[in-house]
C-alpha positions in Angstrom: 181.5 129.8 -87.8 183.3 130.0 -84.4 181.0 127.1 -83.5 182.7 124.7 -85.9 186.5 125.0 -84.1 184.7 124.5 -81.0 183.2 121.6 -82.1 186.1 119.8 -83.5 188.1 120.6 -80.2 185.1 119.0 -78.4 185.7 115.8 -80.5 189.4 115.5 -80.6 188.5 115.7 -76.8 186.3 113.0 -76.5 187.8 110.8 -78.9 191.6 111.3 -76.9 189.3 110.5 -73.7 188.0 107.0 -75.6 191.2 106.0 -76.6 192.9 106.3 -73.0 189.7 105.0 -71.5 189.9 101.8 -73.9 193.2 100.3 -72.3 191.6 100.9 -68.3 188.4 98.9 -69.9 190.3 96.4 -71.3 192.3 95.7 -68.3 189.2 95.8 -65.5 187.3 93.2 -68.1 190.3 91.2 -68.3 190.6 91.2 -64.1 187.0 90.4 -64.3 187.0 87.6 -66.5 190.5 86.2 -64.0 188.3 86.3 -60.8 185.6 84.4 -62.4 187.9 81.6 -63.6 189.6 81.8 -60.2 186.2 81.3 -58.3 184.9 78.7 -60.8 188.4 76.6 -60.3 187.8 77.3 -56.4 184.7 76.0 -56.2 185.3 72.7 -58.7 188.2 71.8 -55.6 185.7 72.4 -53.2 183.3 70.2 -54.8 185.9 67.4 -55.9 187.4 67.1 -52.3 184.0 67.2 -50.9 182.6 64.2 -53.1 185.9 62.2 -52.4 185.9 62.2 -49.4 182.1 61.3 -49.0 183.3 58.3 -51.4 186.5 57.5 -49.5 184.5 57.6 -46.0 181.8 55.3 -47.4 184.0 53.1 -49.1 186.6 53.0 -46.4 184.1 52.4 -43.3 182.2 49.1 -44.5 185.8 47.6 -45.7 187.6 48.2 -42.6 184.3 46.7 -40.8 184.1 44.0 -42.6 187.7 42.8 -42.6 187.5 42.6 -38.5 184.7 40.1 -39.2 186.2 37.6 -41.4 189.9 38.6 -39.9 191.6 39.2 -42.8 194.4 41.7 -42.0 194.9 43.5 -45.8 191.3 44.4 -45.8 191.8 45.9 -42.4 194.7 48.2 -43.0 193.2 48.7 -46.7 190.0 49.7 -44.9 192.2 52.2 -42.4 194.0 53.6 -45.0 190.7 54.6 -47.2 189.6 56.5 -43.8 192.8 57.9 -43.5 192.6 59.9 -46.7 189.6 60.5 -46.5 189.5 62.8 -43.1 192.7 63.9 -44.9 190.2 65.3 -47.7 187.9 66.5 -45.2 190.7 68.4 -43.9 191.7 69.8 -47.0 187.8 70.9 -47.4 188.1 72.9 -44.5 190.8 74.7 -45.1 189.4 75.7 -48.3 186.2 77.0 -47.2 188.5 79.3 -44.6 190.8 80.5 -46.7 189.3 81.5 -50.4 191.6 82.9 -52.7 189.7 85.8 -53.5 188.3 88.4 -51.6 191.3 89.6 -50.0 
């Protein structure tokens, strides 16, 4: 009959434990779940900036070539400024790859 007391002690134990544990589990899944979005969003930039620059670059290169053949000054500065932001996106690349918002 001792036993019984025991064993009801042993349980209001344990469940105490599982209701202060809850909270700490809720918290380290919701940090989880946080980091993932973060590195999804991270690499989406990555892969946005990388792809429009690639376009920019290809677009930008033939334009700005093709405008010092026929001489036609608005395709020229059209073609430069397409460059322009361009590297600026491959800048922007860079820095993103060597500085990642998680991991710290």
């Amino acid at each position: 009959m001792a036993d019984q007391p025991e064993r009801a002690e042993e349980q209001e134990i344990g469940t105490s434990r599982a209701e202060t544990d809850e909270p700490a589990v809720l918290e380290l899944a919701r940090r989880i779940v946080e980091e993932s979005r973060v590195r999804t969003h991270y690499y989406v930039k990555i892969g946005v900036s990388a792809f429009l620059c690639a376009l920019l670059l290809l677009v930008g290169v033939p334009v700005f070539m093709e405008s010092r053949v026929t001489g036609s000054l608005s395709y020229t500065a059209l073609g430069v400024v397409l460059v322009g932001f361009g590297l600026i996106l491959a800048v922007a690349v860079i820095v993103l790859l060597f500085r990642p918002p998680f991991g710290k």
